[in-house]
PyMOL Python script that loads the backbone (N, CA, C, O; Angstrom):
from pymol import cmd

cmd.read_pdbstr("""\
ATOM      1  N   UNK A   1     100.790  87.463 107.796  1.00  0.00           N
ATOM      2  CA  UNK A   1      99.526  87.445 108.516  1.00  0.00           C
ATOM      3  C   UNK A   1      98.966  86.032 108.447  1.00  0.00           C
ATOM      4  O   UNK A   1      98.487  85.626 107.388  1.00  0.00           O
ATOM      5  N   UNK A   2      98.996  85.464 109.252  1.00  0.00           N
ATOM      6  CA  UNK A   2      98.416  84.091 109.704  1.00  0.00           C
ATOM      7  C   UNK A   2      96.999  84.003 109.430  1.00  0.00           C
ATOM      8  O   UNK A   2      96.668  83.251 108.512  1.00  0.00           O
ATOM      9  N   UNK A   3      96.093  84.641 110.064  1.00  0.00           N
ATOM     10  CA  UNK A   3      94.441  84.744 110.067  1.00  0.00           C
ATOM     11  C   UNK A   3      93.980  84.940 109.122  1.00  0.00           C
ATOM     12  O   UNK A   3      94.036  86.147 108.884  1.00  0.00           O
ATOM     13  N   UNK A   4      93.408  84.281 108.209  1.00  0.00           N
ATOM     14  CA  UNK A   4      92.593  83.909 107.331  1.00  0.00           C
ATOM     15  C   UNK A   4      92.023  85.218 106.732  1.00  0.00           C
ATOM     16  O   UNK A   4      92.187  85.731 105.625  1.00  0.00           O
ATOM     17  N   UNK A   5      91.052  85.727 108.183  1.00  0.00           N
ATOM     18  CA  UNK A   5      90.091  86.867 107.865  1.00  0.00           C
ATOM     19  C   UNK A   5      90.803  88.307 107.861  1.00  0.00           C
ATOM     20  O   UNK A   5      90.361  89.253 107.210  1.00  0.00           O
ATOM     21  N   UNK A   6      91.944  88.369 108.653  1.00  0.00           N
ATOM     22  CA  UNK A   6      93.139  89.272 108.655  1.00  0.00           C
ATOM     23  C   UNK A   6      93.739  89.824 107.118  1.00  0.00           C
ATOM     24  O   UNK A   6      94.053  90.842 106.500  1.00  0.00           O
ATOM     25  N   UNK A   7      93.645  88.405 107.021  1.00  0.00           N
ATOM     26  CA  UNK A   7      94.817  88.101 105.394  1.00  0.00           C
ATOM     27  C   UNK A   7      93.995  89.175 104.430  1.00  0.00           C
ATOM     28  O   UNK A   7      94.281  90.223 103.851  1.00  0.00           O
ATOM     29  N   UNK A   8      92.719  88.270 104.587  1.00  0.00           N
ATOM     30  CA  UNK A   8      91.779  88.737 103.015  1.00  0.00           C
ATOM     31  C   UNK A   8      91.213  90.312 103.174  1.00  0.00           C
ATOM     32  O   UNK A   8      90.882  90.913 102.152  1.00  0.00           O
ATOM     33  N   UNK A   9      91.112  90.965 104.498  1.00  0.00           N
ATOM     34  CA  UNK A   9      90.637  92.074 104.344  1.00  0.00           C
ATOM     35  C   UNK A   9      92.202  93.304 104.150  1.00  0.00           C
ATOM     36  O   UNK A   9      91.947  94.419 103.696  1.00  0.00           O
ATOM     37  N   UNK A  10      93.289  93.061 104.421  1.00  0.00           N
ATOM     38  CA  UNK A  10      94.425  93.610 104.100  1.00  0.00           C
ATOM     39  C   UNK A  10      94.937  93.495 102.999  1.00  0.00           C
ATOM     40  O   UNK A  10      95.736  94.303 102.526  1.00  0.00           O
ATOM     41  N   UNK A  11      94.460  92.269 102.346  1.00  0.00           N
ATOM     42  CA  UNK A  11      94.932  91.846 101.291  1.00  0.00           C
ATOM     43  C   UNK A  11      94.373  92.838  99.902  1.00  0.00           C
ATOM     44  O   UNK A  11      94.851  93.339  98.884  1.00  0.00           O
ATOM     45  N   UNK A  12      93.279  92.756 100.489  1.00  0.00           N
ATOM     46  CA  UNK A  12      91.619  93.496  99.664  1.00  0.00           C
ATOM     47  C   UNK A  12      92.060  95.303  99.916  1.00  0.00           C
ATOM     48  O   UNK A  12      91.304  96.086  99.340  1.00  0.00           O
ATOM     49  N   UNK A  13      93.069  95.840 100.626  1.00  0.00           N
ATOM     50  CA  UNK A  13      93.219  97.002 100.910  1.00  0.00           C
ATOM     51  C   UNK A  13      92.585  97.546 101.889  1.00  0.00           C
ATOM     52  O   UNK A  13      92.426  98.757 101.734  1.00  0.00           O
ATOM     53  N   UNK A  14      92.082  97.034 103.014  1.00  0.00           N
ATOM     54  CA  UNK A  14      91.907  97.362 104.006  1.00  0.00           C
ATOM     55  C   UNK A  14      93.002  98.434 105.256  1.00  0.00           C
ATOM     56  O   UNK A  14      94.221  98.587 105.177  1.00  0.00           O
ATOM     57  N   UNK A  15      92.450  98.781 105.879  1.00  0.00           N
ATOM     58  CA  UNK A  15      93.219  99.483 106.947  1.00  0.00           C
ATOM     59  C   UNK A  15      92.751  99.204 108.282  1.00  0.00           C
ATOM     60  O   UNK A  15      91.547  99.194 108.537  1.00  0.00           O
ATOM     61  N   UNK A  16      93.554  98.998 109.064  1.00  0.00           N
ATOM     62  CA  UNK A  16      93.467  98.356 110.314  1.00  0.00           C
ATOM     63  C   UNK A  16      93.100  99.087 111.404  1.00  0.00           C
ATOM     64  O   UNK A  16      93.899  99.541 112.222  1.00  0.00           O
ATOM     65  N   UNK A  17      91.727  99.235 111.446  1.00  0.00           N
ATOM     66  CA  UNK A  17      91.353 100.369 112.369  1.00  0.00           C
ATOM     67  C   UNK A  17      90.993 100.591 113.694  1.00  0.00           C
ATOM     68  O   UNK A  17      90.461 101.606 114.144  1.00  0.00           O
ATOM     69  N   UNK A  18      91.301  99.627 114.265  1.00  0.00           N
ATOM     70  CA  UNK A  18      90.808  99.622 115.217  1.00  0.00           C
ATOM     71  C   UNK A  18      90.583  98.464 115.787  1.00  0.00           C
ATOM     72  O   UNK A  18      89.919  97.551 115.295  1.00  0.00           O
ATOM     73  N   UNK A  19      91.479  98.462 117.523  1.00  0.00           N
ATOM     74  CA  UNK A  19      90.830  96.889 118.254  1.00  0.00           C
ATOM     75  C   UNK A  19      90.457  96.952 119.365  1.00  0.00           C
ATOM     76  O   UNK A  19      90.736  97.772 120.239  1.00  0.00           O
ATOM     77  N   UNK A  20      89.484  95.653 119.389  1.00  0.00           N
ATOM     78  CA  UNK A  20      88.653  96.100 120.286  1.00  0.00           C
ATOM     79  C   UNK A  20      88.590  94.814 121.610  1.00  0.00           C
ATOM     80  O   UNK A  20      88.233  93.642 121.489  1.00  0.00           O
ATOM     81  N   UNK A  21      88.973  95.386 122.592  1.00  0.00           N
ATOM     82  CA  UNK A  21      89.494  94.364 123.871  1.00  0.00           C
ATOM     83  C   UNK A  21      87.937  94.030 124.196  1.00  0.00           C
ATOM     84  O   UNK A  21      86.929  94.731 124.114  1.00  0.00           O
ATOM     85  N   UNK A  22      88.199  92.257 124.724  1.00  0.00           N
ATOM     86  CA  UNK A  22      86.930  91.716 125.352  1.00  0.00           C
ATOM     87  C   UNK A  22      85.233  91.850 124.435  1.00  0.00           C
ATOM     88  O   UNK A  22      84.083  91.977 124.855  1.00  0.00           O
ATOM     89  N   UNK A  23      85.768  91.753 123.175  1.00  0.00           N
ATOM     90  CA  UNK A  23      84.744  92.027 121.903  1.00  0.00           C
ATOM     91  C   UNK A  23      83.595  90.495 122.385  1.00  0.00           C
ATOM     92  O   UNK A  23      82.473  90.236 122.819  1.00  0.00           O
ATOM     93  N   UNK A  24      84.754  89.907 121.961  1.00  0.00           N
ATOM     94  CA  UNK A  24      84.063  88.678 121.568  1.00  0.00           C
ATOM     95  C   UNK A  24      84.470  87.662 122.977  1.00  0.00           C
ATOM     96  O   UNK A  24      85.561  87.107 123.108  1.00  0.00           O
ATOM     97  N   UNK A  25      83.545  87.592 123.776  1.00  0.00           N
ATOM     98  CA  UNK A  25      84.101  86.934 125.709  1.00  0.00           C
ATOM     99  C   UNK A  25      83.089  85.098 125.128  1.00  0.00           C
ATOM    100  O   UNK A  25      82.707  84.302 125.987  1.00  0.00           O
ATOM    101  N   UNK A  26      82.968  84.957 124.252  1.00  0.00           N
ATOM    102  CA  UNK A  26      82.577  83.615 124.447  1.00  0.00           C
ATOM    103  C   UNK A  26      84.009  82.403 124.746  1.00  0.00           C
ATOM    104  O   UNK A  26      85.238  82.390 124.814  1.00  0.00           O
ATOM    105  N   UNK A  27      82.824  81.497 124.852  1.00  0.00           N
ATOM    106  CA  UNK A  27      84.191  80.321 124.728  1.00  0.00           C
ATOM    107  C   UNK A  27      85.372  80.264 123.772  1.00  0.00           C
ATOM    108  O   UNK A  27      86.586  80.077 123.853  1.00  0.00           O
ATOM    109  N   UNK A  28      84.491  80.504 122.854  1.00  0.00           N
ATOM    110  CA  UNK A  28      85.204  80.075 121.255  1.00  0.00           C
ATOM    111  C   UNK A  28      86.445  81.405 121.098  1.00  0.00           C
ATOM    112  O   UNK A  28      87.620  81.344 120.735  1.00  0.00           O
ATOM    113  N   UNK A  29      85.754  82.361 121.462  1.00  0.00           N
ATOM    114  CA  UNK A  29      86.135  84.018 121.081  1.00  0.00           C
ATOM    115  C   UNK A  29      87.545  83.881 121.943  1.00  0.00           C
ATOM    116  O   UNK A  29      88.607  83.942 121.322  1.00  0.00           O
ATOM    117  N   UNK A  30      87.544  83.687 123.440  1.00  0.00           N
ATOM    118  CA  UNK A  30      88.756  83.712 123.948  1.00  0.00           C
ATOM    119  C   UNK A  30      89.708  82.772 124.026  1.00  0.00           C
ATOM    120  O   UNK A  30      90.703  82.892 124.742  1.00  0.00           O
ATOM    121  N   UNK A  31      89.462  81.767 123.290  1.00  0.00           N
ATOM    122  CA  UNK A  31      90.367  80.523 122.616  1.00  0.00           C
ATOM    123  C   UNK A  31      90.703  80.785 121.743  1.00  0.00           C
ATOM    124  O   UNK A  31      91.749  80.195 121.472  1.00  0.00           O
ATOM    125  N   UNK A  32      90.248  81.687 120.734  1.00  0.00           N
ATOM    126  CA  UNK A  32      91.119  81.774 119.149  1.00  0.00           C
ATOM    127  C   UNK A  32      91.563  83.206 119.682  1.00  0.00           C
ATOM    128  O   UNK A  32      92.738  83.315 119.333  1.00  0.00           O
ATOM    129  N   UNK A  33      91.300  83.988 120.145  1.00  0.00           N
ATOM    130  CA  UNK A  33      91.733  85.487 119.941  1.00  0.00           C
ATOM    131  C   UNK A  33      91.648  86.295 121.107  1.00  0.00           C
ATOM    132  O   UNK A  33      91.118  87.403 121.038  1.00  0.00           O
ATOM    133  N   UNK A  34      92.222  85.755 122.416  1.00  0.00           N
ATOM    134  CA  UNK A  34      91.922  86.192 123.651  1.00  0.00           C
ATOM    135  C   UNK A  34      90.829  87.178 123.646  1.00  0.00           C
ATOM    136  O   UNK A  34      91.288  88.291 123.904  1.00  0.00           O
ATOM    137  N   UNK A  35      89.669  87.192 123.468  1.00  0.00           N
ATOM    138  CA  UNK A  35      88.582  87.627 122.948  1.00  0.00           C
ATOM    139  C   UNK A  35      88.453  89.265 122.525  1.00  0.00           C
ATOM    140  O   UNK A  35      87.569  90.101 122.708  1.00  0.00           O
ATOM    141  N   UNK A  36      89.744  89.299 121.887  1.00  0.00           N
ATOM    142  CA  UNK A  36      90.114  90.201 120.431  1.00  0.00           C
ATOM    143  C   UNK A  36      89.671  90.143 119.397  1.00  0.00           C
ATOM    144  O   UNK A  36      89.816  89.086 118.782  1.00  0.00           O
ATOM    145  N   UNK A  37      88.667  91.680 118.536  1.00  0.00           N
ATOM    146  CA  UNK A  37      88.199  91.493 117.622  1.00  0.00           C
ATOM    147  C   UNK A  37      88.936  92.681 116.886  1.00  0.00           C
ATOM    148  O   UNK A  37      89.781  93.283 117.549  1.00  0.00           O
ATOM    149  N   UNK A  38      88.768  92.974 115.936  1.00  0.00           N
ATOM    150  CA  UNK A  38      89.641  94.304 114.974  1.00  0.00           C
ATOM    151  C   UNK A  38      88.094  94.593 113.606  1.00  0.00           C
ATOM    152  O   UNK A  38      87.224  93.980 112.988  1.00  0.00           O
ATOM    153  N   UNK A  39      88.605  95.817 113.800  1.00  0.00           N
ATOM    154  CA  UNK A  39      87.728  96.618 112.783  1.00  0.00           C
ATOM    155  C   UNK A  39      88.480  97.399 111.288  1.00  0.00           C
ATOM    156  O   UNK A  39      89.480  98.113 111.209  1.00  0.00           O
ATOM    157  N   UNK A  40      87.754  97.030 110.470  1.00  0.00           N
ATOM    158  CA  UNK A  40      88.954  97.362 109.333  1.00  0.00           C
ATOM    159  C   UNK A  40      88.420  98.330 108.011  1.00  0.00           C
ATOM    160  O   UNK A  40      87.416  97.905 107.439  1.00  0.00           O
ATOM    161  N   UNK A  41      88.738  98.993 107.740  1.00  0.00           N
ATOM    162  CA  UNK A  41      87.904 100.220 106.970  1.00  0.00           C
ATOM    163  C   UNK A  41      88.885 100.383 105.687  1.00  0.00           C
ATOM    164  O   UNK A  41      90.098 100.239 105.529  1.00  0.00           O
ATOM    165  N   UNK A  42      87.684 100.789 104.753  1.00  0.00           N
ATOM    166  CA  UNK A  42      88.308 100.356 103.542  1.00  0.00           C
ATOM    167  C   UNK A  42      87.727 101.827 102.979  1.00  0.00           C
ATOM    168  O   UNK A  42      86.522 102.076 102.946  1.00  0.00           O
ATOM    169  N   UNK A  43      88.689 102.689 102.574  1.00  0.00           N
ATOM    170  CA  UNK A  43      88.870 103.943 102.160  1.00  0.00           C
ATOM    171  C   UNK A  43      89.323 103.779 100.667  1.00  0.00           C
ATOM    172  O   UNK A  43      90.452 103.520 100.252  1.00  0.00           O
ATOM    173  N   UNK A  44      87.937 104.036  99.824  1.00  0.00           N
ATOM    174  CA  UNK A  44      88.410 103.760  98.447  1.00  0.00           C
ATOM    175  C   UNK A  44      89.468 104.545  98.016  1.00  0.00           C
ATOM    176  O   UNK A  44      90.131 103.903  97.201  1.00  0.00           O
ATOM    177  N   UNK A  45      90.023 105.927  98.255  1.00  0.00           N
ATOM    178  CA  UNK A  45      91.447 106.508  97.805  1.00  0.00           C
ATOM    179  C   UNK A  45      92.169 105.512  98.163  1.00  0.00           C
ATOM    180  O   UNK A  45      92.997 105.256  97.289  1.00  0.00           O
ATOM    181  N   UNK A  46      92.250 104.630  99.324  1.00  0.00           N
ATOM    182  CA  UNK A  46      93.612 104.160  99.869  1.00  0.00           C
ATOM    183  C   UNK A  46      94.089 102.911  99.081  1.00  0.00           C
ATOM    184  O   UNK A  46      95.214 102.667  98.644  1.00  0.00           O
ATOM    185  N   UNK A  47      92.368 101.813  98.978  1.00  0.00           N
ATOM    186  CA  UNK A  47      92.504 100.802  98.699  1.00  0.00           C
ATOM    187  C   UNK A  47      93.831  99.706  97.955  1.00  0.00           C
ATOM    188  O   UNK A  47      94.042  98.560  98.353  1.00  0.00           O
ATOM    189  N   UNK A  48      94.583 100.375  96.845  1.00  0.00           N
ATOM    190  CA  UNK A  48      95.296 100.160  96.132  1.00  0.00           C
ATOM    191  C   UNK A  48      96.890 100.195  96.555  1.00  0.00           C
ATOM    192  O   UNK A  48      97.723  99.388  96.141  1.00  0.00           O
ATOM    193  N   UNK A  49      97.142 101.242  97.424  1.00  0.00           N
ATOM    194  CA  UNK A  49      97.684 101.734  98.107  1.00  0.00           C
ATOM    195  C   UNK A  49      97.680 101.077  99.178  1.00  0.00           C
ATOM    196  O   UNK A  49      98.523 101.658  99.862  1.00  0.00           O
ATOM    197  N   UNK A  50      97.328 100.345  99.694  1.00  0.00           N
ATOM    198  CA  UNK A  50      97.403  99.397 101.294  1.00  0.00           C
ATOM    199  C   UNK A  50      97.378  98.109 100.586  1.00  0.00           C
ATOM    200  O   UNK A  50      98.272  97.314 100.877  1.00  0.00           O
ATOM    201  N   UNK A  51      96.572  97.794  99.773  1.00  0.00           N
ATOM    202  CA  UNK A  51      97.141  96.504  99.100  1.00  0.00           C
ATOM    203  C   UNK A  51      98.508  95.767  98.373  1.00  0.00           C
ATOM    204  O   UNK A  51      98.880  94.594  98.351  1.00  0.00           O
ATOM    205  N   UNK A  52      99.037  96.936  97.829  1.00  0.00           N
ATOM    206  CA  UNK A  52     100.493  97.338  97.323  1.00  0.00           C
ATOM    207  C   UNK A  52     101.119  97.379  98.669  1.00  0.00           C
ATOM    208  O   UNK A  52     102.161  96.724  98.636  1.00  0.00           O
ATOM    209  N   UNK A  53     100.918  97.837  99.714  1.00  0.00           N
ATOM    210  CA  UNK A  53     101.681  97.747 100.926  1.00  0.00           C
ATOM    211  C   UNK A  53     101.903  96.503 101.446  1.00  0.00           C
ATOM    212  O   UNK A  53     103.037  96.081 101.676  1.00  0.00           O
ATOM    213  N   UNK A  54     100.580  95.691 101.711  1.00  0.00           N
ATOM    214  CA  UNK A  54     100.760  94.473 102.126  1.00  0.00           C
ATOM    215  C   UNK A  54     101.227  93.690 101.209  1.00  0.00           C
ATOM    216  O   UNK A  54     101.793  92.671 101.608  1.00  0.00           O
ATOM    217  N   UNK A  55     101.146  93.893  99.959  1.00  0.00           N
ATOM    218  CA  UNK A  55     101.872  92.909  99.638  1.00  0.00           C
ATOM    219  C   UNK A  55     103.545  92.503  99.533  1.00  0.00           C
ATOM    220  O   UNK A  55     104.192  91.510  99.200  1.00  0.00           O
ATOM    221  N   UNK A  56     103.838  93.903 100.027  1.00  0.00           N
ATOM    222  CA  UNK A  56     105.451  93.706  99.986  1.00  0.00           C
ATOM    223  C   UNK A  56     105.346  94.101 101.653  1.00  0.00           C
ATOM    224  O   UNK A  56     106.213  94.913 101.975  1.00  0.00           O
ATOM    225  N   UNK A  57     104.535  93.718 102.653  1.00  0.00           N
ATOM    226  CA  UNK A  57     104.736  93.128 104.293  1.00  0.00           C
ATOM    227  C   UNK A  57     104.726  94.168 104.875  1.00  0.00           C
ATOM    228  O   UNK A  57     105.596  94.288 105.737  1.00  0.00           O
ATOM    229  N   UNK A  58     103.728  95.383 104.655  1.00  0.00           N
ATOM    230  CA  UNK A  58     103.276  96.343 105.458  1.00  0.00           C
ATOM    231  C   UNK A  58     101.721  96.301 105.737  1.00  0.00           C
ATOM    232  O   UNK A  58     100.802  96.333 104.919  1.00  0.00           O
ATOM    233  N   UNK A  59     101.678  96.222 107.110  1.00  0.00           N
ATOM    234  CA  UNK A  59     100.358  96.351 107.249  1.00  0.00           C
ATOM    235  C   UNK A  59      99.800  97.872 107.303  1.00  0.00           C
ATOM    236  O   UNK A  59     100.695  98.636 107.663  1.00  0.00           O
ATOM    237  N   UNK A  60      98.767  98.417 107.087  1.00  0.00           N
ATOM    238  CA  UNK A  60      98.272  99.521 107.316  1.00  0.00           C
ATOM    239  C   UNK A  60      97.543  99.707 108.374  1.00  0.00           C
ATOM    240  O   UNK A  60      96.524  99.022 108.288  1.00  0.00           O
ATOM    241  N   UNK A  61      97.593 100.365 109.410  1.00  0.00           N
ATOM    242  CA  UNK A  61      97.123 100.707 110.491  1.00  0.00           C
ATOM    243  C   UNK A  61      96.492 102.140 111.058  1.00  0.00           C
ATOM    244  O   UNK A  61      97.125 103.195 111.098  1.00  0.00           O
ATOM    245  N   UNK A  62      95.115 101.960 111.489  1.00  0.00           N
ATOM    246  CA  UNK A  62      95.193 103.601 111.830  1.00  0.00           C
ATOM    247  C   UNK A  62      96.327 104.252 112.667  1.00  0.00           C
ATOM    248  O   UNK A  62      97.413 103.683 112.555  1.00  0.00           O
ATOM    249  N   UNK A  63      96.290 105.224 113.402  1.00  0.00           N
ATOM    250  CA  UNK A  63      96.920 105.992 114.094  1.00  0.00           C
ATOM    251  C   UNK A  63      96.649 105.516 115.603  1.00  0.00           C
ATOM    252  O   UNK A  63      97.624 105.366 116.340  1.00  0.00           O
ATOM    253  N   UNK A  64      95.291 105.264 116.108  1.00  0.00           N
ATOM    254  CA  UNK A  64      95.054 104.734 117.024  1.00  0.00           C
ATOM    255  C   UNK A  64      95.536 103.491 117.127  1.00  0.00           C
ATOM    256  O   UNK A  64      95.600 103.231 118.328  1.00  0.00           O
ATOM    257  N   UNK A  65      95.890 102.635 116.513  1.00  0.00           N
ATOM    258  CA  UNK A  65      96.177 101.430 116.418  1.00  0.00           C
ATOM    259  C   UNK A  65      97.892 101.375 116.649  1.00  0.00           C
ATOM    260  O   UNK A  65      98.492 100.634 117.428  1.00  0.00           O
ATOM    261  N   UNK A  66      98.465 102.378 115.735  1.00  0.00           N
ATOM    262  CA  UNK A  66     100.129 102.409 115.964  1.00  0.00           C
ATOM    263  C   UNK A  66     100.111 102.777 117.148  1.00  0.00           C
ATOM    264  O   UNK A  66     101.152 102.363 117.656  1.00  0.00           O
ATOM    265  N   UNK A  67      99.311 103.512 118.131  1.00  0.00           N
ATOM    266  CA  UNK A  67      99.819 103.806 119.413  1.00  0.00           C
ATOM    267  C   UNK A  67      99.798 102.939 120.373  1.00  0.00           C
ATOM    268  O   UNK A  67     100.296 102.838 121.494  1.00  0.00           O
ATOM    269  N   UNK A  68      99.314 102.509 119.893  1.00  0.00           N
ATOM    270  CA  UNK A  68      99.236 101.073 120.975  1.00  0.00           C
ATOM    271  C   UNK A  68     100.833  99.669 120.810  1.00  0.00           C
ATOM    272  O   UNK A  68     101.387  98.883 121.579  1.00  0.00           O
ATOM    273  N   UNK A  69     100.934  99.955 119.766  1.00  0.00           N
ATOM    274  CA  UNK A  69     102.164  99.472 119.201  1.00  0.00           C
ATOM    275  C   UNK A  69     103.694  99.847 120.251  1.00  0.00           C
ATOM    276  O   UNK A  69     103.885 101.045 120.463  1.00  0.00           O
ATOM    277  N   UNK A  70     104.830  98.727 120.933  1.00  0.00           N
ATOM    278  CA  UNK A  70     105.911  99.137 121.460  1.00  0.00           C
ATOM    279  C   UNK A  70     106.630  99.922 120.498  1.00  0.00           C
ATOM    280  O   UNK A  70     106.395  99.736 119.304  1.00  0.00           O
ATOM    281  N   UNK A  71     107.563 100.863 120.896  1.00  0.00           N
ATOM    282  CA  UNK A  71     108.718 101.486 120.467  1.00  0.00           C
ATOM    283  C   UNK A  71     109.529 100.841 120.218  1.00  0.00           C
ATOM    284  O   UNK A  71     109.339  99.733 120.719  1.00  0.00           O
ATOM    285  N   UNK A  72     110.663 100.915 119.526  1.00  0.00           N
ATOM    286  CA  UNK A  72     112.230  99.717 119.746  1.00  0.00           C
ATOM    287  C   UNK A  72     112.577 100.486 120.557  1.00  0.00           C
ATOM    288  O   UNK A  72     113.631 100.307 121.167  1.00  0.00           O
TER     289      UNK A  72
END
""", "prot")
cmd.dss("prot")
cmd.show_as("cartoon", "prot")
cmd.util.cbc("prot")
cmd.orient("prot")
């Protein structure tokens, strides 16, 4: 995970909940992140458990989020 703010809330045991198209339409917003923002929820059962994930290169994602994801 490249993004800074990505890193530390996955890192922290976050879960990836959600994104949200045309969030952020400023200048700045659609130069760093085609003005893509993500929402990330932190479920104290999980916490430990998604942190242990990412750290061996799984991200945690809701369900809504994997669907959006290609198939192989």
């Amino acid at each position: 995970v490249q993004d800074p703010v990505a890193r530390f809330h996955l890192h922290n045991g976050a879960k990836l909940e959600r994104i949200n198209w045309l969030a952020d339409i400023s200048k700045k917003g659609l130069r760093e992140s085609l003005g893509l923002m993500v929402n990330y929820l932190y479920e104290p059962r999980t916490i430990e458990g998604n942190h242990e994930k990412f750290v061996r290169g799984e991200i945690v994602a809701s369900r809504r989020v994997r669907g959006l994801m290609l198939d192989d």
